[in-house]
N, CA, C and O atoms as a printed pandas DataFrame, in Angstrom:
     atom_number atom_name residue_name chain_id  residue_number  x_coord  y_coord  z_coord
0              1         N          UNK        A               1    0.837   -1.183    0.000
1              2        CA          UNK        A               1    0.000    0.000    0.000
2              3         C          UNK        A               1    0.881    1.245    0.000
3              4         O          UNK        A               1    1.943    1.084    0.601
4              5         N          UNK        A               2    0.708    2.297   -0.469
5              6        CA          UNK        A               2    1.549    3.661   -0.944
6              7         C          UNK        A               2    1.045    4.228    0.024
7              8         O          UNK        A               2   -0.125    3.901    0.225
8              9         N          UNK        A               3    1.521    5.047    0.797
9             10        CA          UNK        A               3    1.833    5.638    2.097
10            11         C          UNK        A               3    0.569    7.122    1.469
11            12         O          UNK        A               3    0.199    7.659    0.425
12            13         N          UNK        A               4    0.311    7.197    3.206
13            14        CA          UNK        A               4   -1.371    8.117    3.351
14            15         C          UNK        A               4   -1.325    9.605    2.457
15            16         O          UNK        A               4   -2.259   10.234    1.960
16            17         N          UNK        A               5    0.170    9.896    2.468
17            18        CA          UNK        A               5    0.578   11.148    1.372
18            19         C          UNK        A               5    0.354   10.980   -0.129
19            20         O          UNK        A               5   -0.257   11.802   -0.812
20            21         N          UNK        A               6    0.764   10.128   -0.476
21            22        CA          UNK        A               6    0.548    9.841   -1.582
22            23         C          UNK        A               6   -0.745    9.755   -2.207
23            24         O          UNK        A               6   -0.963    9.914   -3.408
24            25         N          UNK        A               7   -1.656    9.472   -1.240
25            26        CA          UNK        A               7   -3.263    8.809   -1.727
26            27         C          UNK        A               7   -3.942   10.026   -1.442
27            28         O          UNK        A               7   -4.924   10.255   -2.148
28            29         N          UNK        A               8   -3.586   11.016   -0.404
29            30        CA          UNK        A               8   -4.216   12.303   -0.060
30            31         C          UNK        A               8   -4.066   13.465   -1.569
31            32         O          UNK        A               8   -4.880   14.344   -1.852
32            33         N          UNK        A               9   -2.703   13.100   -2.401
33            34        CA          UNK        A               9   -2.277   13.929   -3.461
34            35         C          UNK        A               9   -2.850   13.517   -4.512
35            36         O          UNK        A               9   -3.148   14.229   -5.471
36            37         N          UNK        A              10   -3.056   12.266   -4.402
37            38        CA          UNK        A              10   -3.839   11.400   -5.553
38            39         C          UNK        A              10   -5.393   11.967   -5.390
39            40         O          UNK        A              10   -5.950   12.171   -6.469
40            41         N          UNK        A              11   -6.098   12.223   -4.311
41            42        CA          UNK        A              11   -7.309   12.644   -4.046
42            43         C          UNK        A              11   -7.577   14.375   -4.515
43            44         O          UNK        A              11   -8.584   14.733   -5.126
44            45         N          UNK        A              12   -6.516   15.271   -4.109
45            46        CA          UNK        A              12   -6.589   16.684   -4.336
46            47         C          UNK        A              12   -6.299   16.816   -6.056
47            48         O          UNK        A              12   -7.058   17.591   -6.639
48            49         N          UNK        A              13   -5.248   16.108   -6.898
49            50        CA          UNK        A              13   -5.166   16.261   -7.846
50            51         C          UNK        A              13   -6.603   15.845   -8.725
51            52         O          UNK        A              13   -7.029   16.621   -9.580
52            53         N          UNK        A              14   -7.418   14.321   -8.370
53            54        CA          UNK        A              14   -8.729   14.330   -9.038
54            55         C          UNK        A              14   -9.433   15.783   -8.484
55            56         O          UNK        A              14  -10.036   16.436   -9.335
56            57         N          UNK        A              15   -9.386   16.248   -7.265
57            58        CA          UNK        A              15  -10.997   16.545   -6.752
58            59         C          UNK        A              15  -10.653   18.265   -8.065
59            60         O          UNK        A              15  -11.649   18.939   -8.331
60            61         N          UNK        A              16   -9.525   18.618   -8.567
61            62        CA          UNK        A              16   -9.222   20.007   -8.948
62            63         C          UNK        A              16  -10.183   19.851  -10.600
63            64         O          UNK        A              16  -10.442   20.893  -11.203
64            65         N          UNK        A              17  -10.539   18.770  -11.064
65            66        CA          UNK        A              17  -11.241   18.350  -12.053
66            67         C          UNK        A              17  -13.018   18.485  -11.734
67            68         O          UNK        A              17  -13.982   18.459  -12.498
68            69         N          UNK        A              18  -12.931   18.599  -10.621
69            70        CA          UNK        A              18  -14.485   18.194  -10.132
70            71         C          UNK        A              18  -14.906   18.934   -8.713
71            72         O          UNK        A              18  -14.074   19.563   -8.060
72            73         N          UNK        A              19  -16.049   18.816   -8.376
73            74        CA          UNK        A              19  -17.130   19.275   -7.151
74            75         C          UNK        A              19  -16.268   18.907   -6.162
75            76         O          UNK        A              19  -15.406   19.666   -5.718
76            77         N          UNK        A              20  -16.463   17.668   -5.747
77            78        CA          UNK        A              20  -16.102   17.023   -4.716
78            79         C          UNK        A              20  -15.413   15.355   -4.502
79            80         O          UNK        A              20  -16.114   14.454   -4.963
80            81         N          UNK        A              21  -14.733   15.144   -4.156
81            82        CA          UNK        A              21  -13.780   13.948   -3.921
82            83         C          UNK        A              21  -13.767   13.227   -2.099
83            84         O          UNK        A              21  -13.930   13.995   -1.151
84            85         N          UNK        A              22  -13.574   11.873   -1.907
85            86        CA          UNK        A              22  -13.490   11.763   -1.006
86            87         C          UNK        A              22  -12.612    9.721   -1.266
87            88         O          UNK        A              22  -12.637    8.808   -2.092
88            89         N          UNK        A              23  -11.958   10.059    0.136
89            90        CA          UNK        A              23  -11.286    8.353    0.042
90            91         C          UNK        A              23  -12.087    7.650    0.903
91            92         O          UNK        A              23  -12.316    8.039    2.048
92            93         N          UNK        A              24  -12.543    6.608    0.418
93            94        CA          UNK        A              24  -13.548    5.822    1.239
94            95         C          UNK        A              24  -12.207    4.897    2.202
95            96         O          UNK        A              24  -11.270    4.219    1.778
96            97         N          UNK        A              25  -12.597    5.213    3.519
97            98        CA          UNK        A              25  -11.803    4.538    4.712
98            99         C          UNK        A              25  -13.050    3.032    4.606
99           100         O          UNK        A              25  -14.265    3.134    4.440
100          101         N          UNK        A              26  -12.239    1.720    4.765
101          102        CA          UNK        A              26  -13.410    0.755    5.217
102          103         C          UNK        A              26  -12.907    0.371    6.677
103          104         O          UNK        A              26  -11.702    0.545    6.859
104          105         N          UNK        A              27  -13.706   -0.163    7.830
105          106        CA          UNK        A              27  -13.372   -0.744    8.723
106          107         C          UNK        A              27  -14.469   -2.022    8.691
107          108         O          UNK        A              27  -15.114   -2.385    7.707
108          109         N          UNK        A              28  -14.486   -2.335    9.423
109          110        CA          UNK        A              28  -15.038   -3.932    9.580
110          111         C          UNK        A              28  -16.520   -3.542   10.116
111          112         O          UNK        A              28  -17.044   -4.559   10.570
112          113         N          UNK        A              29  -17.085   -2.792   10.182
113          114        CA          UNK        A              29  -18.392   -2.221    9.998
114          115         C          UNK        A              29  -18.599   -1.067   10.011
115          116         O          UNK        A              29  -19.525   -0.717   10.743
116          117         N          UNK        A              30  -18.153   -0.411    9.543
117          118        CA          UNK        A              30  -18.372    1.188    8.573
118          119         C          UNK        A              30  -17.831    1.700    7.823
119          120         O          UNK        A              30  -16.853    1.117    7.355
120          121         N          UNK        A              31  -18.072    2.632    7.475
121          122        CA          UNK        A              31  -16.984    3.377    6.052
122          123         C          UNK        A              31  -16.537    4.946    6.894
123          124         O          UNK        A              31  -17.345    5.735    7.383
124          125         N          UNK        A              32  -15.658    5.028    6.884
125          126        CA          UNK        A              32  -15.346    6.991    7.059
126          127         C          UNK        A              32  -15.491    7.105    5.872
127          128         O          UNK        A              32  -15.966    6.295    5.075
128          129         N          UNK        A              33  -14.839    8.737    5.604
129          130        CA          UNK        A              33  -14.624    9.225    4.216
130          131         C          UNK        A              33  -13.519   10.567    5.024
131          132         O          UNK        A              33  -13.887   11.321    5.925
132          133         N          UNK        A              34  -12.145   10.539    4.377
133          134        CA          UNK        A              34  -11.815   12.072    3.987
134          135         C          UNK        A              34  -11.837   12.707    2.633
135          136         O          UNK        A              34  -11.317   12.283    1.601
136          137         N          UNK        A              35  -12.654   13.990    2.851
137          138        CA          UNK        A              35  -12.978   14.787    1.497
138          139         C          UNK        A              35  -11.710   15.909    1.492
139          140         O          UNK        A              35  -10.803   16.350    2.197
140          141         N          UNK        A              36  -12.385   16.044    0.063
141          142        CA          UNK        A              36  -11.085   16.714   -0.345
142          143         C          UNK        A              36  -11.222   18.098    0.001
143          144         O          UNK        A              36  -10.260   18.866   -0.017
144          145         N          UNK        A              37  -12.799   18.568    0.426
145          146        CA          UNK        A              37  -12.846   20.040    0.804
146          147         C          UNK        A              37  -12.100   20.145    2.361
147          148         O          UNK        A              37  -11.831   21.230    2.877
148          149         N          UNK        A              38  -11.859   19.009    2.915
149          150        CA          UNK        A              38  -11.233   18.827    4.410
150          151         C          UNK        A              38  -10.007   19.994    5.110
151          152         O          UNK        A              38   -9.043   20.396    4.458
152          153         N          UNK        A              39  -10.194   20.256    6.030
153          154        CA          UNK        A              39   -9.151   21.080    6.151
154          155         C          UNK        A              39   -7.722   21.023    5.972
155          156         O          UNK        A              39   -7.004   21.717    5.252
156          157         N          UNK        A              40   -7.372   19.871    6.919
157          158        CA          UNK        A              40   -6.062   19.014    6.613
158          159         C          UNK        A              40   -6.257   17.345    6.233
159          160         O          UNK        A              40   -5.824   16.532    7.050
160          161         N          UNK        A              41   -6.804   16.939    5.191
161          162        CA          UNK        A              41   -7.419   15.473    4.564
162          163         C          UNK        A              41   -6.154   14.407    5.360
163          164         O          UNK        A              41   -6.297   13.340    5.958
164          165         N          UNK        A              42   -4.831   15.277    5.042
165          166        CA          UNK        A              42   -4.417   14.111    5.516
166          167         C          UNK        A              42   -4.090   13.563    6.976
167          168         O          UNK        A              42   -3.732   12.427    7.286
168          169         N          UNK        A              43   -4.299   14.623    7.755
169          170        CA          UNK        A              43   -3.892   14.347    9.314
170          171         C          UNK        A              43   -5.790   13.079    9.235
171          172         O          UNK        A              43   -6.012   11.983    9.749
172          173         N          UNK        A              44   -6.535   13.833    8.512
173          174        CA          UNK        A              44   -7.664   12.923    9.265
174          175         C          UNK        A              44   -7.944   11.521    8.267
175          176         O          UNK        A              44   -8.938   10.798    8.195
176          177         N          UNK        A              45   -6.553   11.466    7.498
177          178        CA          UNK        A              45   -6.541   10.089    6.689
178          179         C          UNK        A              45   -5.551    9.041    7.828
179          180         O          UNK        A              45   -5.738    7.834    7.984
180          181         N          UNK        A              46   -4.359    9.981    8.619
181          182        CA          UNK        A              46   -3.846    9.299    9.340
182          183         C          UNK        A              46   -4.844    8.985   10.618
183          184         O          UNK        A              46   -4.772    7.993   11.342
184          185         N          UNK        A              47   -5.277    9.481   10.665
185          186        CA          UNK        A              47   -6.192    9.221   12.347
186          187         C          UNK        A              47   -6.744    7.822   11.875
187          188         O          UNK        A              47   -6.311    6.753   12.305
188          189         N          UNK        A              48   -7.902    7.968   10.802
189          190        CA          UNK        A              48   -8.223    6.455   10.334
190          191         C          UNK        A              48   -7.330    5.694   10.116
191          192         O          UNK        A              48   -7.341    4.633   10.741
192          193         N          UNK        A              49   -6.712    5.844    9.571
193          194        CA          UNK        A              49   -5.755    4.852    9.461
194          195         C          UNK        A              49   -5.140    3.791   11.273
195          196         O          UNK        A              49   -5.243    2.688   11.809
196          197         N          UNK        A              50   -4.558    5.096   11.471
197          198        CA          UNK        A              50   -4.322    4.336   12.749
198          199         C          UNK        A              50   -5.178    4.006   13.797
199          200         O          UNK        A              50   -4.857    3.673   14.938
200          201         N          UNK        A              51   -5.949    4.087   13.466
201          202        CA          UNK        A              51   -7.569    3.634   13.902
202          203         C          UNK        A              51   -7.995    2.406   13.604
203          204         O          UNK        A              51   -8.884    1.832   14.232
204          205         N          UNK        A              52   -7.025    1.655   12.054
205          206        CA          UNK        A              52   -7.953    0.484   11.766
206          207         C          UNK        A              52   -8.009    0.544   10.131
207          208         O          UNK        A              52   -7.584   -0.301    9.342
208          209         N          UNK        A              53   -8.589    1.655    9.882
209          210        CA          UNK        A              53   -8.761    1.712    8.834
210          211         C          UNK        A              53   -8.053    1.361    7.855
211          212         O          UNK        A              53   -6.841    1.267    8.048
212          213         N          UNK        A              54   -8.704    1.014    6.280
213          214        CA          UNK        A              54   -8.262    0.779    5.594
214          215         C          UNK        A              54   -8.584    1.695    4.062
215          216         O          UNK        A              54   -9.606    1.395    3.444
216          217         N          UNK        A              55   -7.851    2.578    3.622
217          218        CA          UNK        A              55   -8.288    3.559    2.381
218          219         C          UNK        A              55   -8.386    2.598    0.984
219          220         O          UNK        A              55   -7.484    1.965    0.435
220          221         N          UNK        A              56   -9.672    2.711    0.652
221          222        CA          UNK        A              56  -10.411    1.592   -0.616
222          223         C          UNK        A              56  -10.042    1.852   -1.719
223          224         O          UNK        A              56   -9.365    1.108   -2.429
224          225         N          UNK        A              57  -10.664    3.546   -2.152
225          226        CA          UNK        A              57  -10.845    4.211   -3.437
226          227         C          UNK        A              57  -10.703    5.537   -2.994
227          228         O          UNK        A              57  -10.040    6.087   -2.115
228          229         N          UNK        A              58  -11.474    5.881   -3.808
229          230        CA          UNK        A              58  -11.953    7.376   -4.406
230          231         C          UNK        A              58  -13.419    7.267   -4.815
231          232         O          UNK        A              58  -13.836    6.429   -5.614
232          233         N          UNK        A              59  -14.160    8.177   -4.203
233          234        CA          UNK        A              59  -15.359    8.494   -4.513
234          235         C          UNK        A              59  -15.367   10.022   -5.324
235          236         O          UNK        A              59  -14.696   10.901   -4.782
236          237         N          UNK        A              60  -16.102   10.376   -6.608
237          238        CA          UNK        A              60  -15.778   11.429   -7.046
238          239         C          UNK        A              60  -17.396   12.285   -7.224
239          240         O          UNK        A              60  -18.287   11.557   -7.661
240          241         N          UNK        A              61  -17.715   13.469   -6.973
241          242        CA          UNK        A              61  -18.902   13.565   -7.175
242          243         C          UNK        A              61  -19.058   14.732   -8.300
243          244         O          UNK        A              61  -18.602   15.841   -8.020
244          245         N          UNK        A              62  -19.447   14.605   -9.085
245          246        CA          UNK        A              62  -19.334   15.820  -10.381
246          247         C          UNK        A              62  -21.041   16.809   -9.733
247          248         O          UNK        A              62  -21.650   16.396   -8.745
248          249         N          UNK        A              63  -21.410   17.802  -10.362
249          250        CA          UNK        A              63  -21.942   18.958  -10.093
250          251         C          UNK        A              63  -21.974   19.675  -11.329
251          252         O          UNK        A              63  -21.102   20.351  -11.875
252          253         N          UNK        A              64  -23.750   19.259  -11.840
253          254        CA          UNK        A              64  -23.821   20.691  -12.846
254          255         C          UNK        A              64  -24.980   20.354  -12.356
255          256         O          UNK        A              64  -25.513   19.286  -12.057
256          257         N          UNK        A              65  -25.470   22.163  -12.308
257          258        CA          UNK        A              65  -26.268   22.747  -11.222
258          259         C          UNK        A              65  -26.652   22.481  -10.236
259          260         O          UNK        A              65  -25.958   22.632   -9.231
260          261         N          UNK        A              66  -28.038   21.938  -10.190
261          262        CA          UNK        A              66  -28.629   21.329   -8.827
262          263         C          UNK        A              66  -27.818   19.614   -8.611
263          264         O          UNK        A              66  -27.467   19.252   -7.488
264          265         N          UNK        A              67  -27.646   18.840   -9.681
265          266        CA          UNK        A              67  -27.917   17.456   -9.866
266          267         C          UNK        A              67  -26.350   17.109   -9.768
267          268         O          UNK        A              67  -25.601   17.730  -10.521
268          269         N          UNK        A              68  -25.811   16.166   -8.898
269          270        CA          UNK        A              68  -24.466   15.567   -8.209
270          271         C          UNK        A              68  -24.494   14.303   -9.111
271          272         O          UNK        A              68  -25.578   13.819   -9.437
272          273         N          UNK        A              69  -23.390   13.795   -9.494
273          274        CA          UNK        A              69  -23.382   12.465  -10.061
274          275         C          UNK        A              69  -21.994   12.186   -9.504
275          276         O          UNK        A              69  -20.917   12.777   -9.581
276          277         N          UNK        A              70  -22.527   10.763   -8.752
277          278        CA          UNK        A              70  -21.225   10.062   -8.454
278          279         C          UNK        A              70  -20.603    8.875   -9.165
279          280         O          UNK        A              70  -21.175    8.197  -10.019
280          281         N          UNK        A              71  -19.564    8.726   -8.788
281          282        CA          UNK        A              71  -18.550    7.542   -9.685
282          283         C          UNK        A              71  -17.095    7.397   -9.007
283          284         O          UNK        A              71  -16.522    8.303   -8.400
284          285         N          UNK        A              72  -16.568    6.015   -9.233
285          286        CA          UNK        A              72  -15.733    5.641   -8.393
286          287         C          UNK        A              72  -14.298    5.144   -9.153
287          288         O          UNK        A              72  -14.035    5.095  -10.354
288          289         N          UNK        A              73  -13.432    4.777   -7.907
289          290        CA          UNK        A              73  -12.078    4.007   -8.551
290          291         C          UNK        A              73  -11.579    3.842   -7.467
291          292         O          UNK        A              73  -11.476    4.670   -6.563
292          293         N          UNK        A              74  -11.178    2.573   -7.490
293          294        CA          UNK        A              74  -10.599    1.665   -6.107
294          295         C          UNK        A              74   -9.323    2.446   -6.831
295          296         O          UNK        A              74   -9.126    2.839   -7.981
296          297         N          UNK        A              75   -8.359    2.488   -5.294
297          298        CA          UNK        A              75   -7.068    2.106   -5.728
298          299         C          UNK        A              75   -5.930    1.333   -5.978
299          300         O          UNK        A              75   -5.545    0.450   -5.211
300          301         N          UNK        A              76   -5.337    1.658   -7.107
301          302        CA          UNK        A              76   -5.096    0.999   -7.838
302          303         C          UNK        A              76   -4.098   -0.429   -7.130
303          304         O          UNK        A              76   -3.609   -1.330   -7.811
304          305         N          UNK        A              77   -3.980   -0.277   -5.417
305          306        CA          UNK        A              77   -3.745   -1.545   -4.701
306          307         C          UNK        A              77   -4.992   -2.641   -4.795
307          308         O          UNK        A              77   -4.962   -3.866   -4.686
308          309         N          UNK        A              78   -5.985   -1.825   -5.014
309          310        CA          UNK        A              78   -7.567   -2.583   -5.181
310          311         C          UNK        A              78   -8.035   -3.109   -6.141
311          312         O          UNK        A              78   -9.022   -3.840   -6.052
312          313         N          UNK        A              79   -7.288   -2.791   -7.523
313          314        CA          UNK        A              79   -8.267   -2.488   -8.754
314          315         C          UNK        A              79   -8.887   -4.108   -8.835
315          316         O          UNK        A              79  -10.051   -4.425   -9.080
316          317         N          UNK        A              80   -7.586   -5.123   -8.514
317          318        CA          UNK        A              80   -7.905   -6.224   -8.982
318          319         C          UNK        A              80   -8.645   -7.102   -8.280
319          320         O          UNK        A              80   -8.832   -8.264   -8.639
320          321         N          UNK        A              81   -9.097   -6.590   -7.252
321          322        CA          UNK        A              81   -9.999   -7.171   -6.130
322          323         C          UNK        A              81  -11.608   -7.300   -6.552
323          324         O          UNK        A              81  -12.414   -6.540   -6.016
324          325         N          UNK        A              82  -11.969   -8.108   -7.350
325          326        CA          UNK        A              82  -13.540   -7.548   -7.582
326          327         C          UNK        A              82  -14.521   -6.892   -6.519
327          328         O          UNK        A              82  -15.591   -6.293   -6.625
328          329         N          UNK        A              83  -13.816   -7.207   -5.586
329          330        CA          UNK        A              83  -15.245   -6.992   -3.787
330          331         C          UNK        A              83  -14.669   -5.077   -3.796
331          332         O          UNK        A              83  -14.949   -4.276   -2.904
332          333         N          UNK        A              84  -14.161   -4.886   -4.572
333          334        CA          UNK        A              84  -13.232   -3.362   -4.498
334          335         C          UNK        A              84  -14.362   -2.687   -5.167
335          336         O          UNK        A              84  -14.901   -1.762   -4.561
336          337         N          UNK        A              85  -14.633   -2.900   -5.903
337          338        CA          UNK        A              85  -15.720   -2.094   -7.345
338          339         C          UNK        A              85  -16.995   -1.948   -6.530
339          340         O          UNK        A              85  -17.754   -1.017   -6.257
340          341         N          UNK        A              86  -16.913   -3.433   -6.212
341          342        CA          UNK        A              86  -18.858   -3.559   -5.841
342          343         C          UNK        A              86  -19.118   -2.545   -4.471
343          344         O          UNK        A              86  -20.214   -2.037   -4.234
344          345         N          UNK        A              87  -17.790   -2.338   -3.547
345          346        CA          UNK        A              87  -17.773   -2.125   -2.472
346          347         C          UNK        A              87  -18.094   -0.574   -2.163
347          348         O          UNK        A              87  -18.603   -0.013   -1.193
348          349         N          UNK        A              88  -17.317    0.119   -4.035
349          350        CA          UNK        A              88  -17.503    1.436   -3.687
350          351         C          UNK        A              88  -18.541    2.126   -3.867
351          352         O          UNK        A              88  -18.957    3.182   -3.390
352          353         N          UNK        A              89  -19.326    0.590   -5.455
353          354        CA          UNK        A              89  -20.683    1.098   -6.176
354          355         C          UNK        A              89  -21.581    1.453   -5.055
355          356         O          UNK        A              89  -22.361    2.404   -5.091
356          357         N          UNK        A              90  -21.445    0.701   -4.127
357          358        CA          UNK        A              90  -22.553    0.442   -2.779
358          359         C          UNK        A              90  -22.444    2.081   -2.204
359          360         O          UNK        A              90  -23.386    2.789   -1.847
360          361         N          UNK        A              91  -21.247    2.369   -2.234
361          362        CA          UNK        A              91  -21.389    3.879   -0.865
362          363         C          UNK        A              91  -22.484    4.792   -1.755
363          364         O          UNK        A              91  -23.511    5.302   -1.306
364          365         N          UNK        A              92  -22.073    4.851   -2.912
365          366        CA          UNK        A              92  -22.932    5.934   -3.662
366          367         C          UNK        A              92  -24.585    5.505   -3.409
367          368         O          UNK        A              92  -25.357    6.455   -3.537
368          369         N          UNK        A              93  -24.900    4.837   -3.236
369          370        CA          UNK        A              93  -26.538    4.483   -2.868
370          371         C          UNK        A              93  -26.873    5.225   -1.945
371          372         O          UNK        A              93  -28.054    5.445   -1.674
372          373         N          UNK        A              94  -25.329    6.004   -0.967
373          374        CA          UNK        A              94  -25.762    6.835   -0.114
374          375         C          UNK        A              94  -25.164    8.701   -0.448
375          376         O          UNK        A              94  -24.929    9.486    0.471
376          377         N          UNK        A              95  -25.046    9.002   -1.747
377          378        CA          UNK        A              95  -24.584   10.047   -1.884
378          379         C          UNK        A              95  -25.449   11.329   -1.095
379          380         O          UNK        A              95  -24.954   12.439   -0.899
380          381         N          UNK        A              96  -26.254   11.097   -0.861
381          382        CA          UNK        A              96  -26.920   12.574    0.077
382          383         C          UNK        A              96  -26.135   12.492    1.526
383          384         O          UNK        A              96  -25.487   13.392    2.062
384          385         N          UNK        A              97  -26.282   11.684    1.815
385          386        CA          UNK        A              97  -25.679   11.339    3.510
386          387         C          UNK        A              97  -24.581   12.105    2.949
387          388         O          UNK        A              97  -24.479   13.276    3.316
388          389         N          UNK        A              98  -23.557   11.532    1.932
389          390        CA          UNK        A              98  -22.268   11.401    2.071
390          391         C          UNK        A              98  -22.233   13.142    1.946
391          392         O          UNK        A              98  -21.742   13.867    2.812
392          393         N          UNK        A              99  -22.761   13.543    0.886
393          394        CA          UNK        A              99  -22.869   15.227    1.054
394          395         C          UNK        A              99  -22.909   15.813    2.090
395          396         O          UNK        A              99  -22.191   16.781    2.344
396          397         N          UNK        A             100  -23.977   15.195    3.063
397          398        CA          UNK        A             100  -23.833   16.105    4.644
398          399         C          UNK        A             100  -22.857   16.252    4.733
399          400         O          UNK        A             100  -22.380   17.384    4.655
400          401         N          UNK        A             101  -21.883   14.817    5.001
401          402        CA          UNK        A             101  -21.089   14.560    5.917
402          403         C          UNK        A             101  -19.563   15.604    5.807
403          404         O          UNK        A             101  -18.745   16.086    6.590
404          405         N          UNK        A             102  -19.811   15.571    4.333
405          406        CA          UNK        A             102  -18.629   16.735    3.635
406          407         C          UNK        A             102  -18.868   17.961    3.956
407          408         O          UNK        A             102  -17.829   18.616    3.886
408          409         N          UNK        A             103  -19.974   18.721    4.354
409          410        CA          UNK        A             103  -20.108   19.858    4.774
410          411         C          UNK        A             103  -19.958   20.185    6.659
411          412         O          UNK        A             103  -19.876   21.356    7.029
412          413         N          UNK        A             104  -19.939   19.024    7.706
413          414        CA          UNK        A             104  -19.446   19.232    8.466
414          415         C          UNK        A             104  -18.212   19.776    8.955
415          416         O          UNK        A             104  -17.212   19.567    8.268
416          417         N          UNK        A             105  -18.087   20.500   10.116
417          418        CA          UNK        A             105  -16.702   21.582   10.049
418          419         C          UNK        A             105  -15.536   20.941   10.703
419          420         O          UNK        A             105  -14.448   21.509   10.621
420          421         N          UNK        A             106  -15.636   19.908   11.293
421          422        CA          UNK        A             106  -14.280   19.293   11.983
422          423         C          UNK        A             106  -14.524   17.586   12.089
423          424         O          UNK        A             106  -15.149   17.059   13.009
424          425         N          UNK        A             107  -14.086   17.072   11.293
425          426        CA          UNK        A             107  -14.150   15.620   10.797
426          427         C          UNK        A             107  -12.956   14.909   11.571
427          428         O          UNK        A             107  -12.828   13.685   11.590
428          429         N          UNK        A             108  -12.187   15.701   12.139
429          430        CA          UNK        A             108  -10.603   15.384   12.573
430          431         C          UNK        A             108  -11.573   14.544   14.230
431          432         O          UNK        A             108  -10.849   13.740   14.818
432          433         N          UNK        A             109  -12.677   14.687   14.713
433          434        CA          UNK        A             109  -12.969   13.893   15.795
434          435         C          UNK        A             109  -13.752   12.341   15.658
435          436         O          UNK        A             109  -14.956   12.099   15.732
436          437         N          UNK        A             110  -12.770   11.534   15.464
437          438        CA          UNK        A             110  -13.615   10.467   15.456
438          439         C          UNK        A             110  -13.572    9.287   17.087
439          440         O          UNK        A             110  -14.307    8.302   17.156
C-alpha cells in the first residue's frame, strides 16, 4: 500500500477536475470518508488509518447545477480485487448522507 501522502495527493489532484472527492476509509463495519474540501485530509486520513482503517478508493462527485453524479475508482492496490468495485458502487446508494457529511466543520474527531 503507498503511504497516506501519496493517496491524499492522488485525491486533491482528481478533486481540482471536479465538485467534490473523497477516500472511502473501510473498517469492519463502517466506512469513514476524507474529502477533499477537508481542512487538513491528511492528518484525518492518518487518524483512520491508525484507527484500523483501511483507504479503498476514491469516490468522485461531479456537479452541474442542482444534480451531483457520483462515480468511483478503487485504488489501484484494489483495482484487482472484484469486492473493491462492488464495495464502492454500494457507498454511492448513499450520496446525500455522504454530502452532509462533507459539509461538516471538523471531521478530525472520530
Amino acid at each position: 500500500m503507498r503511504n497516506t501522502s501519496d493517496l491524499v495527493k492522488e485525491m486533491l489532484e482528481e478533486a481540482k477536475k471536479t465538485f467534490l472527492v473523497a477516500i472511502a476509509v473501510g473498517f469492519p463495519t463502517e466506512t469513514k470518508f476524507v474529502f477533499s474540501s477537508g481542512k487538513v485530509p491528511l492528518n484525518d486520513l492518518n487518524k483512520l488509518v491508525k484507527l484500523g482503517g483501511h483507504p479503498i478508493g476514491l469516490l468522485r462527485f461531479d456537479k452541474e447545477n442542482t444534480i451531483i453524479q457520483g462515480s468511483y475508482r478503487p485504488f489501484s492496490e484494489y483495482e484487482p480485487e472484484p469486492w473493491a468495485g462492488k464495495y464502492l458502487e454500494g457507498l454511492l446508494e448513499n450520496t446525500p448522507e455522504i454530502m452532509i457529511l462533507s459539509q461538516q466543520p471538523d471531521l478530525t474527531d472520530y
